[in-house]
TORKOL-4160 file (C-alpha; in steps of 0.2 Angstrom, whole numbers, padded with zeros to 4 digits, m for minus):
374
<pt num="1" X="0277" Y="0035" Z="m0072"/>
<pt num="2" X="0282" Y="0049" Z="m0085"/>
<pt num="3" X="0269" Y="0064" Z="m0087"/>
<pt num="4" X="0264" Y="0061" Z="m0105"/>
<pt num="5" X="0260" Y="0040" Z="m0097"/>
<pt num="6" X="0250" Y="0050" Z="m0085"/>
<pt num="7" X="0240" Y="0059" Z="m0098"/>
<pt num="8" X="0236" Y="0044" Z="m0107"/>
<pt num="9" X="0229" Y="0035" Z="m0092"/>
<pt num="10" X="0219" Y="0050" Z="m0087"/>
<pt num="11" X="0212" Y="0051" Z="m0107"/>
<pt num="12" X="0208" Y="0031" Z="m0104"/>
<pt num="13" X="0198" Y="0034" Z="m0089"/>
<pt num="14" X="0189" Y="0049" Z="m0097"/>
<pt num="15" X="0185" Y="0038" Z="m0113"/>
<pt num="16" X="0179" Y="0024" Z="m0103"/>
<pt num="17" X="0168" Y="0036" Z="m0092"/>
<pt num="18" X="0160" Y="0046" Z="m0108"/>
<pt num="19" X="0158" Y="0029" Z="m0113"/>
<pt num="20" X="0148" Y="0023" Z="m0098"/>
<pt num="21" X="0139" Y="0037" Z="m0097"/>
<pt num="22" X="0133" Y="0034" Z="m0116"/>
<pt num="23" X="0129" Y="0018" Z="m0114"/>
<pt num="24" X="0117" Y="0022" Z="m0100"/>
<pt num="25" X="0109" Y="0036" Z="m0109"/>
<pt num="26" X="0105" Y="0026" Z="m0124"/>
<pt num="27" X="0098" Y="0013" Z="m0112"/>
<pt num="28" X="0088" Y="0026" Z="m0103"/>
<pt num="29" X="0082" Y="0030" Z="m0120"/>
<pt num="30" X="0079" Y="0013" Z="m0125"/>
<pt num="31" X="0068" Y="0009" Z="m0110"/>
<pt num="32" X="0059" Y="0026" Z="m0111"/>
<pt num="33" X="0054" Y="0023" Z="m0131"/>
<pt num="34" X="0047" Y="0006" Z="m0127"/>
<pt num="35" X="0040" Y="0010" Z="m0113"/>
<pt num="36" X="0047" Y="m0001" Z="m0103"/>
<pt num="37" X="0049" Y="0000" Z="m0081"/>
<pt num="38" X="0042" Y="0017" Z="m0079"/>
<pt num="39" X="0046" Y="0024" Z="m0063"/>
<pt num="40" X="0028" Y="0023" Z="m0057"/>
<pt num="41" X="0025" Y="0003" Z="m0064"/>
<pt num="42" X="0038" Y="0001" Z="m0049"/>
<pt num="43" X="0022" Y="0003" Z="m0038"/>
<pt num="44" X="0012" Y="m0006" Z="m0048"/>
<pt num="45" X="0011" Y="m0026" Z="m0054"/>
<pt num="46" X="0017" Y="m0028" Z="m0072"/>
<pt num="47" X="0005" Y="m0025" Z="m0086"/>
<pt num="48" X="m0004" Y="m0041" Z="m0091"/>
<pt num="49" X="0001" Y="m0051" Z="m0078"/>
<pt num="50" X="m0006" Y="m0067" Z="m0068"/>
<pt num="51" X="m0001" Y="m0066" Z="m0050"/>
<pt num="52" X="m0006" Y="m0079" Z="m0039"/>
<pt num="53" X="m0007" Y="m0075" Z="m0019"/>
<pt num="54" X="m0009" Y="m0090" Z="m0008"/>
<pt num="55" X="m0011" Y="m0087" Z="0011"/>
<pt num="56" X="m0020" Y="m0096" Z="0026"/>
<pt num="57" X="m0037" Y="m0087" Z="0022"/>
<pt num="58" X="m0037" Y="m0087" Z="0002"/>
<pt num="59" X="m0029" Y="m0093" Z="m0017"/>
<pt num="60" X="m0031" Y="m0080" Z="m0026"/>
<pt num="61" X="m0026" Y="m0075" Z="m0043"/>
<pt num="62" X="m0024" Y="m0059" Z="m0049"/>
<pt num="63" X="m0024" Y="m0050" Z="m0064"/>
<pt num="64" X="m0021" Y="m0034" Z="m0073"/>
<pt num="65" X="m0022" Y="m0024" Z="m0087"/>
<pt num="66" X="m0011" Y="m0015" Z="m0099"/>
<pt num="67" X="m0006" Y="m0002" Z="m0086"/>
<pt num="68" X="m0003" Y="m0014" Z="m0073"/>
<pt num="69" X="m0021" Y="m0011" Z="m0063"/>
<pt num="70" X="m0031" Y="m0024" Z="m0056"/>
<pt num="71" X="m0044" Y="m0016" Z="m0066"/>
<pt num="72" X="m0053" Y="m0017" Z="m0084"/>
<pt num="73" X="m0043" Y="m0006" Z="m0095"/>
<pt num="74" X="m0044" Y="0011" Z="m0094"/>
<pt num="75" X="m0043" Y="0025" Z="m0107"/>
<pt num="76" X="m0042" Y="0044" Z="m0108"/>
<pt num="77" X="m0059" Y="0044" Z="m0117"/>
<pt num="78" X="m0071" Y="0046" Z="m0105"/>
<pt num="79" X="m0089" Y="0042" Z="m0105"/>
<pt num="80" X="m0102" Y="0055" Z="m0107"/>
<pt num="81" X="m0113" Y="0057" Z="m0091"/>
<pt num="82" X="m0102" Y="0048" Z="m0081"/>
<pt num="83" X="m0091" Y="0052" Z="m0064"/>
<pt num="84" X="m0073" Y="0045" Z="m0063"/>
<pt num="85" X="m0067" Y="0040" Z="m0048"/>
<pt num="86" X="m0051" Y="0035" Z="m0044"/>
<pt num="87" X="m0047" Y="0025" Z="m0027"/>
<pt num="88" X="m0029" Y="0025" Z="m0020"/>
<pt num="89" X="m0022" Y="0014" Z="m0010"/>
<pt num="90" X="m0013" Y="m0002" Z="m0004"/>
<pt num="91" X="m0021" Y="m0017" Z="m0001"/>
<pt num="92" X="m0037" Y="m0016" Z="0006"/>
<pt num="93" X="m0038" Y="m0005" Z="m0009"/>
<pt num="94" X="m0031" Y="m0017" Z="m0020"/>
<pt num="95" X="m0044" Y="m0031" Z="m0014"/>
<pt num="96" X="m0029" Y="m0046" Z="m0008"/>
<pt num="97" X="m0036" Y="m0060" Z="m0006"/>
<pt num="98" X="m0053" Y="m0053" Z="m0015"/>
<pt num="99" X="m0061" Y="m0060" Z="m0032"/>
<pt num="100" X="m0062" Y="m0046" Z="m0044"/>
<pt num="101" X="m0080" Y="m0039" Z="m0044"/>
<pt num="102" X="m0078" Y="m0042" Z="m0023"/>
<pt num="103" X="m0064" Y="m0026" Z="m0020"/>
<pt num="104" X="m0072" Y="m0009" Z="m0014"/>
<pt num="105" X="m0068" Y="m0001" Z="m0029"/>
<pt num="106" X="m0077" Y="m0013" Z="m0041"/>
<pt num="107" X="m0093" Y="m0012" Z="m0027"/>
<pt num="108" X="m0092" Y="0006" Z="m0027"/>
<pt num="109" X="m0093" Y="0005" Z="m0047"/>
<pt num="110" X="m0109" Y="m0005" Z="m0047"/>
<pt num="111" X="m0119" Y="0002" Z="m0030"/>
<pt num="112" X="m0118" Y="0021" Z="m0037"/>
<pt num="113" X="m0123" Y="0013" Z="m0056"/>
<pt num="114" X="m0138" Y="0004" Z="m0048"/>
<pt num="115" X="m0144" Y="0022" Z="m0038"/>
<pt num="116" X="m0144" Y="0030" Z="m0054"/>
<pt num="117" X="m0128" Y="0039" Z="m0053"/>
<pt num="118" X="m0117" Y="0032" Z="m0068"/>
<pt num="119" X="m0096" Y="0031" Z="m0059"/>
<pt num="120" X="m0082" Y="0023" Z="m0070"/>
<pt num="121" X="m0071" Y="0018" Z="m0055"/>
<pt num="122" X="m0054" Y="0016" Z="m0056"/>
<pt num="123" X="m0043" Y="0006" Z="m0042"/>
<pt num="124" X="m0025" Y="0012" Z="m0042"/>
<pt num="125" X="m0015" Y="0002" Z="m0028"/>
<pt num="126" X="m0005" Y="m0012" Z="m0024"/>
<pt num="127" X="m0002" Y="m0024" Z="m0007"/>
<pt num="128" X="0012" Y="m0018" Z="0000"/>
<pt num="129" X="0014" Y="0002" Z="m0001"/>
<pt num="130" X="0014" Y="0016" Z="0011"/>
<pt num="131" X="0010" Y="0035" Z="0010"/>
<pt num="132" X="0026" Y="0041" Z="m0002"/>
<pt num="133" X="0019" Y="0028" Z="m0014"/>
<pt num="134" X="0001" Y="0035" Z="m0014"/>
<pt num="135" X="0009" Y="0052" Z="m0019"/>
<pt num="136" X="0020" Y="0046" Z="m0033"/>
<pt num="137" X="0004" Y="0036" Z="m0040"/>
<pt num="138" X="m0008" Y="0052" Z="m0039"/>
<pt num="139" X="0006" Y="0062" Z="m0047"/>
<pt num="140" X="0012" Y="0048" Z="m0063"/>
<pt num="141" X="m0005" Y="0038" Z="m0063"/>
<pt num="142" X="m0022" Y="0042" Z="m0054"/>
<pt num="143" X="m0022" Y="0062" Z="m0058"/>
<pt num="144" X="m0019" Y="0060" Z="m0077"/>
<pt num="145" X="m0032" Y="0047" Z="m0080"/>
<pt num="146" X="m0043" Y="0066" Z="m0078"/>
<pt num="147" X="m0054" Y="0059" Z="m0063"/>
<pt num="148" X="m0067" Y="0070" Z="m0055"/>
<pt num="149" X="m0063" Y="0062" Z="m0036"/>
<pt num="150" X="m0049" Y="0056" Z="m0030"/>
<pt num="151" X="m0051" Y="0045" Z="m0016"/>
<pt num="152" X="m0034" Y="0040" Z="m0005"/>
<pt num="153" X="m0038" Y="0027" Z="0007"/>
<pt num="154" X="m0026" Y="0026" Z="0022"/>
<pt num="155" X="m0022" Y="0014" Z="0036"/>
<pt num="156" X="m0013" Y="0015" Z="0052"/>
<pt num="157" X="0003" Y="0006" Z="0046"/>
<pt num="158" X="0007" Y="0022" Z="0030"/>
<pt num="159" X="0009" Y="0034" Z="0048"/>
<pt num="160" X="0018" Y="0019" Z="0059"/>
<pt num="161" X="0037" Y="0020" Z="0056"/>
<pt num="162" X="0048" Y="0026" Z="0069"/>
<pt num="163" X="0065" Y="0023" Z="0060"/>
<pt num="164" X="0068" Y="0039" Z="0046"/>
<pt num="165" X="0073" Y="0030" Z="0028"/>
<pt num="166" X="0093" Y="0034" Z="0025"/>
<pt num="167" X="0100" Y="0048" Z="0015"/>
<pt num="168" X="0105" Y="0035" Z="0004"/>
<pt num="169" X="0090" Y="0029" Z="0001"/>
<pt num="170" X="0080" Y="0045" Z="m0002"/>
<pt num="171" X="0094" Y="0048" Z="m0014"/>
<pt num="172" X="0091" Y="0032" Z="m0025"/>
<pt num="173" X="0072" Y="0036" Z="m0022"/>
<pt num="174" X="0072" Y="0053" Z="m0028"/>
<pt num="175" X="0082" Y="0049" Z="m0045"/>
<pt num="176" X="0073" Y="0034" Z="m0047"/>
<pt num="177" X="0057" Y="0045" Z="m0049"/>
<pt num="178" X="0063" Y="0051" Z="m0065"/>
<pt num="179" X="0075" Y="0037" Z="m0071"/>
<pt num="180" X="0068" Y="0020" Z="m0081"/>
<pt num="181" X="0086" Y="0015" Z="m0081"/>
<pt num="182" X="0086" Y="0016" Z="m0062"/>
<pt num="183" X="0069" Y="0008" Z="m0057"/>
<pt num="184" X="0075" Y="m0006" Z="m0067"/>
<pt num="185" X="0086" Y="m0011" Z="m0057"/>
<pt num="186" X="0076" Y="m0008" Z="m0043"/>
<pt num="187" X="0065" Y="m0022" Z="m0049"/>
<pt num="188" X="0079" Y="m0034" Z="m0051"/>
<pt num="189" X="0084" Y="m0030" Z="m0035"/>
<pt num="190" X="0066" Y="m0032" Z="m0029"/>
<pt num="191" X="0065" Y="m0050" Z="m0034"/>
<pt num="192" X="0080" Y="m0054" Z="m0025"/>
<pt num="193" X="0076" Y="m0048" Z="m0008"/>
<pt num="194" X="0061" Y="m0053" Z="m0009"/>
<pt num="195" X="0066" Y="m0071" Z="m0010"/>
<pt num="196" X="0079" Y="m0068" Z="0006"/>
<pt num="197" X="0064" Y="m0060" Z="0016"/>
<pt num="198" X="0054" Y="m0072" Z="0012"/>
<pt num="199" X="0067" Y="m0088" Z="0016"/>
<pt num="200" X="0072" Y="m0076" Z="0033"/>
<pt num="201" X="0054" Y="m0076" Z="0037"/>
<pt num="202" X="0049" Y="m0094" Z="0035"/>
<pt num="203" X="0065" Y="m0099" Z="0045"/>
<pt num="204" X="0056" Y="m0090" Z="0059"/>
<pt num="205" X="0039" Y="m0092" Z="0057"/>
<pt num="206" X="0043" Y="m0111" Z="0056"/>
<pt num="207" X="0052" Y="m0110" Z="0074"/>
<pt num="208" X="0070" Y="m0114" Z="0063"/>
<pt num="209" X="0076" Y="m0098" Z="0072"/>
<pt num="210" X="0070" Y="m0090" Z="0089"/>
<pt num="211" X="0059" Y="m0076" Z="0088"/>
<pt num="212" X="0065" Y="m0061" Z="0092"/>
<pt num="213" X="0062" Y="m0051" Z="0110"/>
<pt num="214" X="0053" Y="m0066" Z="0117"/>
<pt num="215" X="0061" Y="m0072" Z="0131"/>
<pt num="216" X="0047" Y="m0079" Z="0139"/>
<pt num="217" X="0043" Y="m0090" Z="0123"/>
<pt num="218" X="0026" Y="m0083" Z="0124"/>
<pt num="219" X="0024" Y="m0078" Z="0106"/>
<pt num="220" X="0034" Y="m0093" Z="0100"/>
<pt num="221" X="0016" Y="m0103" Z="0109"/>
<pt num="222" X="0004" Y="m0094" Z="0100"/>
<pt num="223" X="0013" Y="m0096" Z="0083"/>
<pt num="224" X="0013" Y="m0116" Z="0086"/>
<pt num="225" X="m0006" Y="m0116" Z="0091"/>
<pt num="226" X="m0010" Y="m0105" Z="0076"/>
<pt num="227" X="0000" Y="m0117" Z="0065"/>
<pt num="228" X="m0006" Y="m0132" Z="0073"/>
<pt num="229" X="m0025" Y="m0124" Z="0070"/>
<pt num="230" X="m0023" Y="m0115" Z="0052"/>
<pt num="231" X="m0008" Y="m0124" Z="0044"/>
<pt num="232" X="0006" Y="m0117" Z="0040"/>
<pt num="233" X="0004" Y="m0108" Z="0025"/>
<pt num="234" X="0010" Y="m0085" Z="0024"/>
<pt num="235" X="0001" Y="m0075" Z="0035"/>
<pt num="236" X="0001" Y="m0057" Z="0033"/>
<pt num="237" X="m0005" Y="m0054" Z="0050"/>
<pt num="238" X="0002" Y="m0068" Z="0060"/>
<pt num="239" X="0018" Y="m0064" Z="0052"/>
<pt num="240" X="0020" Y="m0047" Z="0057"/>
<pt num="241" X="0011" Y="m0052" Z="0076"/>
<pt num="242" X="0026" Y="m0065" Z="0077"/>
<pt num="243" X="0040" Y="m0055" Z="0073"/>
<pt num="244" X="0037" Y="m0037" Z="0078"/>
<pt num="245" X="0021" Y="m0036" Z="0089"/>
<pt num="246" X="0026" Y="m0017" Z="0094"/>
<pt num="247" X="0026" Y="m0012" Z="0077"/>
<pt num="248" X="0008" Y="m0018" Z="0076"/>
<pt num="249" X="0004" Y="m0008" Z="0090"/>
<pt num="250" X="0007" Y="0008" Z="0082"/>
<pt num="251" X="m0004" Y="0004" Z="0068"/>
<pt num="252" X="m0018" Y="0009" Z="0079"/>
<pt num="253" X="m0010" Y="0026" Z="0087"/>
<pt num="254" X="0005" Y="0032" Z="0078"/>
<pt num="255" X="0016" Y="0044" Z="0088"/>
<pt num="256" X="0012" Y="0061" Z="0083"/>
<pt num="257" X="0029" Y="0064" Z="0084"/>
<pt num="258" X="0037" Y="0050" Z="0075"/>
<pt num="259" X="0046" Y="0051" Z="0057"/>
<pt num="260" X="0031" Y="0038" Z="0051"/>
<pt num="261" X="0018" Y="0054" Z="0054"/>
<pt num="262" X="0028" Y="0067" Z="0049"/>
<pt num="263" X="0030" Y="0057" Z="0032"/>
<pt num="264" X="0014" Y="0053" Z="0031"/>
<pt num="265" X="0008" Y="0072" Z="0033"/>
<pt num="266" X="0022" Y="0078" Z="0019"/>
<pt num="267" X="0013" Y="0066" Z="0007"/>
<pt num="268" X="m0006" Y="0069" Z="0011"/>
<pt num="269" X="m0001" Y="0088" Z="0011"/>
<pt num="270" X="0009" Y="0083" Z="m0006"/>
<pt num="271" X="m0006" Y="0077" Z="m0014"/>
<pt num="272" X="m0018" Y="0088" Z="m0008"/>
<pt num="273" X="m0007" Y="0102" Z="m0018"/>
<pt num="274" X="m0007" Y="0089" Z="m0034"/>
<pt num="275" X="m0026" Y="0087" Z="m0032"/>
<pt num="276" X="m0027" Y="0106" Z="m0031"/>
<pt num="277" X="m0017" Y="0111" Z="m0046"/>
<pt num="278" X="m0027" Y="0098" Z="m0055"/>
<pt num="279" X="m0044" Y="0105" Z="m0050"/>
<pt num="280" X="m0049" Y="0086" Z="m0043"/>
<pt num="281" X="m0059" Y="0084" Z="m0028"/>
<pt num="282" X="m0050" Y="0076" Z="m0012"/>
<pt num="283" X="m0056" Y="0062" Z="m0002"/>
<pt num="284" X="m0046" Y="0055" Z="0012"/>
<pt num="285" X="m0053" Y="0039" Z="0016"/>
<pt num="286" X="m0049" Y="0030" Z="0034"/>
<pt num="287" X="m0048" Y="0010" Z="0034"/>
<pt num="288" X="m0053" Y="0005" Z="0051"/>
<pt num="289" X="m0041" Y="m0006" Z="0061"/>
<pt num="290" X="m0048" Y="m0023" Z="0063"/>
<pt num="291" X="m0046" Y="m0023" Z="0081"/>
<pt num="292" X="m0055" Y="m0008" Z="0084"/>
<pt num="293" X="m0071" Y="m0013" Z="0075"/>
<pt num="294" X="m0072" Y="m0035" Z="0078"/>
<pt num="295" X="m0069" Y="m0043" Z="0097"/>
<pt num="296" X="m0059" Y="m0058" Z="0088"/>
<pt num="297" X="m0047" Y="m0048" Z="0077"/>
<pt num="298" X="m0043" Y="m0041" Z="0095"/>
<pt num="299" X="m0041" Y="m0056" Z="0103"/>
<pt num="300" X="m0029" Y="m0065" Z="0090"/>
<pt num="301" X="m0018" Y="m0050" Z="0092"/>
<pt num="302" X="m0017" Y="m0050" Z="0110"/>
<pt num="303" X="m0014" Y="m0069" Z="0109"/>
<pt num="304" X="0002" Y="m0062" Z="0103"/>
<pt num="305" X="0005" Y="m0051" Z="0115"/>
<pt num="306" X="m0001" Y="m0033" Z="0109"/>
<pt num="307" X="m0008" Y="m0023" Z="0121"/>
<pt num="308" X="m0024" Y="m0014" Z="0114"/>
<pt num="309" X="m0037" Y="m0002" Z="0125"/>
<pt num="310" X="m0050" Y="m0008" Z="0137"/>
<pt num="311" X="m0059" Y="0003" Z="0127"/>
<pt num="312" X="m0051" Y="m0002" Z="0107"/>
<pt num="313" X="m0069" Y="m0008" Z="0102"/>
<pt num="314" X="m0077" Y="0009" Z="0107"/>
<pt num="315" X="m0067" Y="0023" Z="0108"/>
<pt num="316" X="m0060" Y="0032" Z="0093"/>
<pt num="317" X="m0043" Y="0026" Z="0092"/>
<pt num="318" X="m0028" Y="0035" Z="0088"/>
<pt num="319" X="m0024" Y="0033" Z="0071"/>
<pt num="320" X="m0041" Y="0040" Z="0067"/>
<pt num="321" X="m0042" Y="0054" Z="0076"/>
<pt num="322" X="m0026" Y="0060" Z="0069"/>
<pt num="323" X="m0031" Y="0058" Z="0051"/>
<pt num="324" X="m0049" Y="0067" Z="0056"/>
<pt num="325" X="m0041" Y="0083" Z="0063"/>
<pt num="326" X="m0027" Y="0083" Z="0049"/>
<pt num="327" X="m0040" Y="0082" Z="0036"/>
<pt num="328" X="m0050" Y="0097" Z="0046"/>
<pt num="329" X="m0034" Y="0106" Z="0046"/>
<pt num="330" X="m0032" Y="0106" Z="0027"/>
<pt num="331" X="m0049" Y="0107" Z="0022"/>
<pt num="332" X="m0051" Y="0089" Z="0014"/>
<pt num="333" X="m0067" Y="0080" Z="0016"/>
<pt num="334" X="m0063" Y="0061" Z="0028"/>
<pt num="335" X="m0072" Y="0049" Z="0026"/>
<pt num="336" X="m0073" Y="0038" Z="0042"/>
<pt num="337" X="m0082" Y="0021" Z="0042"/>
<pt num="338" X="m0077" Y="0015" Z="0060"/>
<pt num="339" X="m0096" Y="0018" Z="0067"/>
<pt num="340" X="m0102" Y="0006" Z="0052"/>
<pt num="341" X="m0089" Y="m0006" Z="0053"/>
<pt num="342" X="m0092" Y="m0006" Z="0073"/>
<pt num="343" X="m0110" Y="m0009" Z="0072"/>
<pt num="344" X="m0108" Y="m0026" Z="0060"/>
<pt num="345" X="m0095" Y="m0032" Z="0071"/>
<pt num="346" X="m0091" Y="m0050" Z="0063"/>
<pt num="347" X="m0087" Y="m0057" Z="0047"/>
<pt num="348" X="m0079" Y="m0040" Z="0037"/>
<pt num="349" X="m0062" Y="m0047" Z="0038"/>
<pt num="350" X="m0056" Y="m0065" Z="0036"/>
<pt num="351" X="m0054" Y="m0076" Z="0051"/>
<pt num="352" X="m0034" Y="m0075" Z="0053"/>
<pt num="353" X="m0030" Y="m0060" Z="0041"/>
<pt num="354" X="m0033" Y="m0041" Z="0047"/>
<pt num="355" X="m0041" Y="m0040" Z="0028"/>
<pt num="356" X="m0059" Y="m0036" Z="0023"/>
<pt num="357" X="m0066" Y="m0049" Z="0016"/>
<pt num="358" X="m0080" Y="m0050" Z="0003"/>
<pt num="359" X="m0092" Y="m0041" Z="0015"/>
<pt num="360" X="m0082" Y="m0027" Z="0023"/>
<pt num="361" X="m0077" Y="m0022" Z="0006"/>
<pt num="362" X="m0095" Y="m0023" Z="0001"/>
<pt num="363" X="m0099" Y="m0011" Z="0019"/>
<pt num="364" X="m0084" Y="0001" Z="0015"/>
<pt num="365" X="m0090" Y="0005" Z="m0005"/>
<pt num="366" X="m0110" Y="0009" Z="0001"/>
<pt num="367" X="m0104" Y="0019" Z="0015"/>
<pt num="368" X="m0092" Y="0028" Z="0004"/>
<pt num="369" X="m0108" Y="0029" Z="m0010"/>
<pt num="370" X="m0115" Y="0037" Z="0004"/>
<pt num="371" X="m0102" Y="0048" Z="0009"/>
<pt num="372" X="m0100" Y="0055" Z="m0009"/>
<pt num="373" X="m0119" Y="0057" Z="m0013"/>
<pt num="374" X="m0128" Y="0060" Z="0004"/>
């Protein structure tokens, strides 16, 4: 190939480069001036939506407003003479499997309102997210809605991970942050492996394929006598009991050392420093593990083989002494439930599901009430 041939190919590629790269600025543009997949709506369900959420323990339905919160619409204009509080979290903050009016953050709302103490409270969360998420959402949503307390709700599975994210994929997070264009994708790519995950878990939960490590067939028995007694319908719990009971493990006692805590320290440290900056009052909130607190949330997990404390029902347990001396450490007020939860016993989750139900979400808001006006 002659030099001059050479030069025009190079001249293509560049053309067809600058092109590209034009394209996807404009559509970066476009999506930014109609306000469309915002990095932080990644974390969030999409504005105006109907999403229905059927499990073994609930069919629920639920909806959000025009920012994508399971909330009534919220504005910058706030009321006179009254507090805003913004709850953070995943779902127990989100309420799954909960009737609006039923989640923490709408009891919290009306138990300060009938004590005389006027709170808008605004629940920003979703099922499904972990520590990193809670920063992004204080940092793009919950800090700029101007709240006066800023309440992050955490549970042992946020600090559980022992297998540190690739570089590739902290890469694609960190520009997805910033980019519309890329959290578009994200959300078509979402959709696409949640349907795999979803048709990979069935196949197992269904006894298609063998579970995995469980040579004995033990957790393979307690699946078909929980099917054969509840049906055969998703089940957060069950699912993640069947197919990695270890990991289940960890959610009461994270290792200190592992990548999950580490992570999870970055991030509460991470929005400690937003909270800070902002002149927002922190509150780190602990959601107790459900086999710490009720004998038969224990029991169903040691059905699958988790091994749990002699003592899980009335010694603090790991992932809550952790969060308590972290919180000490930085100076952020904890709020810690267990003791509450512990002396009702029964009935705050539902019967197969480690989630509160309409009760424990009732017992969490008044002992956070409590908790943020002794």
């Amino acid at each position: 190939m002659s030099s001059r041939a050479v030069t025009r190919a190079l001249q293509g590629a560049a053309l067809t480069c600058a092109a590209v790269v034009v394209a996807l600025l404009l559509a970066e543009a476009g999506l930014r001036i109609a306000h469309r997949s915002a990095p932080s709506s990644f974390l969030l369900l999409p504005p105006h939506a109907r999403v229905r959420d059927v499990q073994t323990d609930w069919d629920v339905t639920y909806t959000t407003n025009a920012m994508g919160l399971r909330d009534d619409e919220v504005t910058a204009i706030r009321v006179p003479g009254t507090r805003r509080i913004v709850t953070v979290g995943d779902s127990y903050t989100f309420g799954q499997g909960c009737e609006r009016g039923a989640t923490f953050p709408d009891r919290l709302e009306a138990i300060l309102g009938e004590r005389g103490k006027p709170a808008e409270v605004v629940n920003v969360s979703r099922h499904g997210l972990g520590s990193t998420d809670y920063a992004e959402l204080v940092r793009d949503v919950a800090l700029p809605l101007g709240p006066d307390v800023l309440v992050v709700s955490v549970f042992g599975n946020d600090a559980s991970d022992l297998a540190p994210p690739s570089a590739l994929h902290r890469a694609a997070r960190g520009v997805a942050e910033r980019s519309h264009l890329v959290t578009l994708f994200r959300e078509l790519r979402r959709g696409t492996r949640a349907r795999q995950a979803e048709a990979a878990m069935h196949d197992r939960l269904s006894g298609e394929k063998a579970l995995p490590d469980d040579p004995g067939g033990a957790r393979a028995a307690a699946l078909r006598e929980f099917r054969a007694a509840h049906g055969d319908r998703p089940n957060n719990l069950v699912a993640a009991l069947a197919l990695d009971p270890r990991g289940v493990e960890r959610w009461l006692d994270p290792p200190a050392d592992g990548v999950g805590w580490r992570t999870f320290v970055e991030d509460l440290d991470a929005i400690r420093d937003e909270c800070r900056r902002a002149g927002v009052a922190l509150v780190v909130g602990i959601v107790p593990d459900s086999a710490a607190v009720d004998a038969e949330q224990a029991e169903l997990r040691r059905r699958f083989g988790v091994a749990l404390p002699h003592d899980v029902l009335s010694a603090p347990f790991g992932f809550e002494t952790k969060v308590r001396d972290y919180a000490a450490s930085r100076g952020i007020p904890c709020f810690d439930p267990t003791e509450a939860f512990r002396a009702v016993g029964h009935g705050l989750h539902f019967p197969t599901d480690a989630h509160w139900s309409p009760a424990g979400h009732d017992l969490y808001a008044r002992e956070l009430a409590r908790f943020l006006d002794p």
